[in-house]
C-alpha positions in Angstrom: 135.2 -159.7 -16.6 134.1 -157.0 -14.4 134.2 -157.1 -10.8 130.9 -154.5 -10.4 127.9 -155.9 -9.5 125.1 -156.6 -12.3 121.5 -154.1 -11.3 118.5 -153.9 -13.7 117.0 -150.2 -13.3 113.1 -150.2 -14.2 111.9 -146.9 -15.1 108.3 -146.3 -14.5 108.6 -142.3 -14.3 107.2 -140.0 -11.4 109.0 -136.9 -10.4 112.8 -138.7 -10.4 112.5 -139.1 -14.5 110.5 -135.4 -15.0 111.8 -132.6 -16.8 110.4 -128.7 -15.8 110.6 -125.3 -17.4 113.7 -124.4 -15.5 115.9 -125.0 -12.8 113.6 -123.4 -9.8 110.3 -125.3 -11.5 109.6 -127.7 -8.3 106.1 -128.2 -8.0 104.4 -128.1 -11.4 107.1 -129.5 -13.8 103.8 -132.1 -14.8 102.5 -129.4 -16.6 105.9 -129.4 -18.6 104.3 -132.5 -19.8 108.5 -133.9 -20.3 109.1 -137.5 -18.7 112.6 -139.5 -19.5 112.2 -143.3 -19.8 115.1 -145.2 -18.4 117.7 -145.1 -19.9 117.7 -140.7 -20.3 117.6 -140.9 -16.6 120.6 -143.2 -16.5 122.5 -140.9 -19.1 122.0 -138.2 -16.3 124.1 -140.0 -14.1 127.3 -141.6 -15.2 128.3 -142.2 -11.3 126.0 -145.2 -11.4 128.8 -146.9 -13.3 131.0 -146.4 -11.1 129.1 -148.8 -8.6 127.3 -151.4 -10.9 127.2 -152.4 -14.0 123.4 -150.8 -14.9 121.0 -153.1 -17.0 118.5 -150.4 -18.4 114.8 -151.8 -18.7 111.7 -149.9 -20.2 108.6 -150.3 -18.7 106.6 -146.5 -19.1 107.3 -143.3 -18.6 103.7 -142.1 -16.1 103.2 -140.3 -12.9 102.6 -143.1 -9.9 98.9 -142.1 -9.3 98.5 -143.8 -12.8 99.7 -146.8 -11.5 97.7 -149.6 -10.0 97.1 -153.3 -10.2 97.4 -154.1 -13.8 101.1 -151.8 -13.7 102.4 -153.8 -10.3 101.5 -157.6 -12.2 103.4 -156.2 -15.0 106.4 -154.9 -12.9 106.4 -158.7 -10.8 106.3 -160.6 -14.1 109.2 -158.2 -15.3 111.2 -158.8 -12.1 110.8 -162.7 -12.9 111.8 -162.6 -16.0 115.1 -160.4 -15.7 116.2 -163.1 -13.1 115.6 -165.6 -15.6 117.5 -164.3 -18.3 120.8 -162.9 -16.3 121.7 -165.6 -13.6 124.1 -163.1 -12.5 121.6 -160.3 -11.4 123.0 -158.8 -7.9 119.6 -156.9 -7.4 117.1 -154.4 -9.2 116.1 -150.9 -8.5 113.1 -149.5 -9.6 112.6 -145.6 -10.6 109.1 -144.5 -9.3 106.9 -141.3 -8.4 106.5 -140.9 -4.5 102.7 -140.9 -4.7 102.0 -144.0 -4.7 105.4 -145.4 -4.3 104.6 -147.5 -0.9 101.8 -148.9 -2.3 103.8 -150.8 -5.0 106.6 -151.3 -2.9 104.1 -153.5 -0.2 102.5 -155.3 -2.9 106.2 -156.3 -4.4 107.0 -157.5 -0.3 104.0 -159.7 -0.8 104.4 -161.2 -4.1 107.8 -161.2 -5.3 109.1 -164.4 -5.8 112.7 -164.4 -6.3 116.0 -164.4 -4.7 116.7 -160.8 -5.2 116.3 -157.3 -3.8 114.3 -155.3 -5.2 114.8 -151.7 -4.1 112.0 -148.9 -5.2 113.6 -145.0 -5.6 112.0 -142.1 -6.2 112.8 -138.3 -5.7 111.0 -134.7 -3.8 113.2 -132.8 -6.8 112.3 -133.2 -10.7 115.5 -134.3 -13.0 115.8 -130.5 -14.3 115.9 -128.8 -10.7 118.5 -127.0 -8.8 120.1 -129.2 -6.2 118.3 -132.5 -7.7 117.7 -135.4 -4.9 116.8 -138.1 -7.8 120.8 -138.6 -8.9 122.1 -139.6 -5.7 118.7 -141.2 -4.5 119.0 -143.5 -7.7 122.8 -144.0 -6.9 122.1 -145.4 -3.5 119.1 -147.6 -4.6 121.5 -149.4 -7.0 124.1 -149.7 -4.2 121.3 -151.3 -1.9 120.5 -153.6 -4.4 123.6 -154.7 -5.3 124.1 -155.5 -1.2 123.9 -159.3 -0.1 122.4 -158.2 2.8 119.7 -156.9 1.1 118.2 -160.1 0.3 115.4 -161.7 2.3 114.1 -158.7 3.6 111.1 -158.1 0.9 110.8 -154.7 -1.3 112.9 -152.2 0.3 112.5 -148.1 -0.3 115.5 -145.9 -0.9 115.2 -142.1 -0.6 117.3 -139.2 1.4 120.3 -142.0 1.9 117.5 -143.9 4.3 116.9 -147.3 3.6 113.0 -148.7 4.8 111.1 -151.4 5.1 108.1 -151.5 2.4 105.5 -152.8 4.9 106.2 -149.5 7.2 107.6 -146.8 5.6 105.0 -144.2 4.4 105.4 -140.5 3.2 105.1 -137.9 5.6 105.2 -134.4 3.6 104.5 -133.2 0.8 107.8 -131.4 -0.4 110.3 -132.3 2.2 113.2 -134.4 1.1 113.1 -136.4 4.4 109.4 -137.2 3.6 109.3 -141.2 3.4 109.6 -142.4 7.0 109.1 -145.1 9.4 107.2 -143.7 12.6 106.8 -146.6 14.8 110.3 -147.9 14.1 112.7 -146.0 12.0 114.5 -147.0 8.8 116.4 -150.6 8.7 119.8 -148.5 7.7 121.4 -145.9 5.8 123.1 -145.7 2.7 126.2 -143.6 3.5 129.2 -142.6 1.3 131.4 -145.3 2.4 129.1 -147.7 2.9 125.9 -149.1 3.6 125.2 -149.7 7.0 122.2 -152.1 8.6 120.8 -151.8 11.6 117.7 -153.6 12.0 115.4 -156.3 10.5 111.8 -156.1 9.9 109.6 -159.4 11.5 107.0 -160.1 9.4 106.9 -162.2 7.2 107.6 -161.2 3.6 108.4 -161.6 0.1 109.7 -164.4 -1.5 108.1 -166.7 1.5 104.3 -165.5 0.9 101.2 -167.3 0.2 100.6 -164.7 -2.3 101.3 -165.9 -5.8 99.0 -163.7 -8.0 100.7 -164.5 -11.6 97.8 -165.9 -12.6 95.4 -163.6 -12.2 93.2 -160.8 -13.8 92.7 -158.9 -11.4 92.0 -158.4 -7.6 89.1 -158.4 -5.8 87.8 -154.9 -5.1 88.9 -153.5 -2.2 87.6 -149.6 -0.9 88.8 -147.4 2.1 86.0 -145.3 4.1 87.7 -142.5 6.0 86.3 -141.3 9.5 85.9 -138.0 10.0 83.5 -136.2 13.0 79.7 -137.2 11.7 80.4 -139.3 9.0 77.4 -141.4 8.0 77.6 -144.7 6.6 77.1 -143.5 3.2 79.9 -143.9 1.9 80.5 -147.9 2.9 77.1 -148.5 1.6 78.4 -147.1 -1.4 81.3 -149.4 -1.6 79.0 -152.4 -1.3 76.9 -151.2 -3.9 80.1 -151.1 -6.4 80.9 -154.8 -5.4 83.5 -154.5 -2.6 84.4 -157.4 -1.2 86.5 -156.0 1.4 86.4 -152.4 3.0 89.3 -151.1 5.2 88.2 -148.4 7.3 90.7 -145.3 8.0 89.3 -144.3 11.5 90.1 -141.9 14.1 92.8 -143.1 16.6 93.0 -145.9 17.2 91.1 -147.1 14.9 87.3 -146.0 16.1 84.4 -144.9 13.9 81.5 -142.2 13.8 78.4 -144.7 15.0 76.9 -144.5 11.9 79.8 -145.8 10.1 79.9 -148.5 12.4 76.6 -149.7 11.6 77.3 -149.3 8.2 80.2 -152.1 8.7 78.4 -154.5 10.9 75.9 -154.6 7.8 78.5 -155.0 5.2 79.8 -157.9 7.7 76.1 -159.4 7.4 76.2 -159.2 3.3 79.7 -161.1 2.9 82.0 -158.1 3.0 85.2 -158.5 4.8 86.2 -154.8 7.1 89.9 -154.3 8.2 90.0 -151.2 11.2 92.8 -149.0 10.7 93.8 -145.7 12.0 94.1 -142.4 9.7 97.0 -141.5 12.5 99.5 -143.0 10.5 101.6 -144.3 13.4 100.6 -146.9 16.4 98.2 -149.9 16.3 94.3 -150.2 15.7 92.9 -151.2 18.8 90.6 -154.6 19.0 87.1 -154.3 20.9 84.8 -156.0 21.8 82.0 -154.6 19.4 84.0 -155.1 16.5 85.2 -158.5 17.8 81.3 -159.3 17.7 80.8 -157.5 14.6 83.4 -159.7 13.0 86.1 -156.5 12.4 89.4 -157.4 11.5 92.1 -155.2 12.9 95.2 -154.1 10.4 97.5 -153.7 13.4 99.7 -151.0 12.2 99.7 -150.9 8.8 98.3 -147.5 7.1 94.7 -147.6 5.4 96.4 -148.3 2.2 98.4 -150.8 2.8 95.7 -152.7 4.7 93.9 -152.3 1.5 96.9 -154.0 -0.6 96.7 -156.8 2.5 93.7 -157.8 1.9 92.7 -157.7 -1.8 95.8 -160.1 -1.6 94.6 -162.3 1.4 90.5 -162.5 -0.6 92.2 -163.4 -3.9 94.3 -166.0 -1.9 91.1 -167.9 -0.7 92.3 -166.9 2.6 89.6 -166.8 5.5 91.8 -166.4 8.5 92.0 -162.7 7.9 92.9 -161.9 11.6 96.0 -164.6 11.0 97.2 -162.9 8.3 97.0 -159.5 9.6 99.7 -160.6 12.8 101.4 -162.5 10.1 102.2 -159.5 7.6 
């Protein structure tokens, strides 16, 4: 019997499974039009059995901006299921394209409900380039989900040997290797060559002890994001009412204020049902409370990121939940 852990690899695509034209081909391999599914990225990296014991599982080969709602039930039910069928599961890793790869990684934080890790990998560098990122990146995710001490600390993100916390990491640049970060705090540890190393754990509360069980659902109730920018008018917000929001997350300057206009926009979208979370487009800090959007009934996202106040709550309106400024300090 083999001592090596047991890790399921999901393969979803993005740049880690792409193929270019060529070697130096590091921005527009997509047009290449050449994405491995799971088990052709494995091939490409026979170290990985030299730390686990690598359960391959098919999901679809797409870039991560194709990915949404219907894509992240799928992935939770598959996460169920594999830990239903192998007992002795040590963890999964799951290959994905950077774009949207925080936004999947905070909704599995939320909603997961098993035992565990779940570890979401990606890569800067397509499978084809020079001096690839994705091989090692992958390597590490598996290592970090084969770790004990993974466990109980929701979806986690593994990239440039950093390991980060779902609800905080976000990416910071477009190309850079080093481009998932954690501003506020800094990663939870790092996956060296010798081993991995923890430094910190994150607070809130997290996946599998949610009140978020969405197995049973459709879908989600719509949920838009209004960006603030100098002499924005409410159009926009009146525009996501119109399309049947029921929630609107506003990216506003920091720390979180709007244009006027927009803020009248949201105080009416308040008075028609809608629910609207402040955030900051800063990407780093808290959005400020005040006392006109504590009278205009404003919920504040505290630090998360427009799009992960979005994720928040869609989850928190599908839940039946109408303490929304409880859930915000609780997630």
């Amino acid at each position: 019997m083999s001592a090596k852990p047991k890790v399921a690899v999901i393969g979803t695509g993005g740049t880690i499974s792409s193929v270019g034209r060529g070697p130096l081909d590091l921005i527009d391999y997509g047009a290449a039009g050449q994405v491995l599914d799971v088990d052709a990225v494995i091939a490409r990296v026979p170290e990985l059995a030299l730390v686990a014991d690598v359960l391959p599982v098919p999901f679809r080969a797409i870039a991560s901006t194709a990915l949404g709602w219907p894509e992240w039930k799928e992935l939770l039910l598959i996460c169920d299921r594999l830990v239903a069928e192998h007992p002795d599961l040590a963890g999964i890793a799951v290959t994905h394209g950077t774009a949207t790869l925080e936004e999947t990684a905070y909704f599995l934080s939320l909603t997961l409900k098993i035992p565990v890790p779940v570890v979401l990998v990606g890569a800067q560098r397509p499978a084809s380039a020079l001096a690839g990122d994705g091989p090692m990146n992958l390597v590490n995710a598996v290592r970090v989900a084969a770790d004990p001490r993974a466990r109980g600390l929701g979806a986690l993100v593994l990239l440039n040997d950093e390991i980060q916390a779902a609800r905080e990491v976000t990416k910071t640049s477009t190309l850079r290797l080093q481009t998932f970060r954690t501003p506020d705090f800094g990663c939870l540890g790092h996956a060296d060559a010798d081993e991995i190393c923890w430094y910190r754990k994150p607070l809130r509360r997290l996946a599998p002890d949610t009140e978020f069980d969405v197995r049973g659902l459709d879908a989600l109730p719509r949920v838009d994001i209004a960006y603030a920018y100098a002499g924005a008018d409410g159009a926009a917000i009146d525009a996501f009412v119109a399309a049947g929001a029921r929630g609107i997350v506003s990216a506003g300057f920091a720390p979180g204020f709007v244009t006027p206009a927009m803020a009248e926009a949201m105080e009416a979208a308040v008075r028609q049902g809608v629910a609207v979370v402040t955030s900051s487009r800063a990407g780093s800090g808290r959005a400020a409370r005040t006392t006109r959007g504590a009278r205009a009934g404003f919920v504040t996202a505290d630090n998360l990121t427009p799009q992960k106040a979005r994720i928040l709550l869609s989850l928190a309106l599908a839940a039946g939940a109408t303490d929304l400024d409880r859930v915000f300090a609780t997630y």
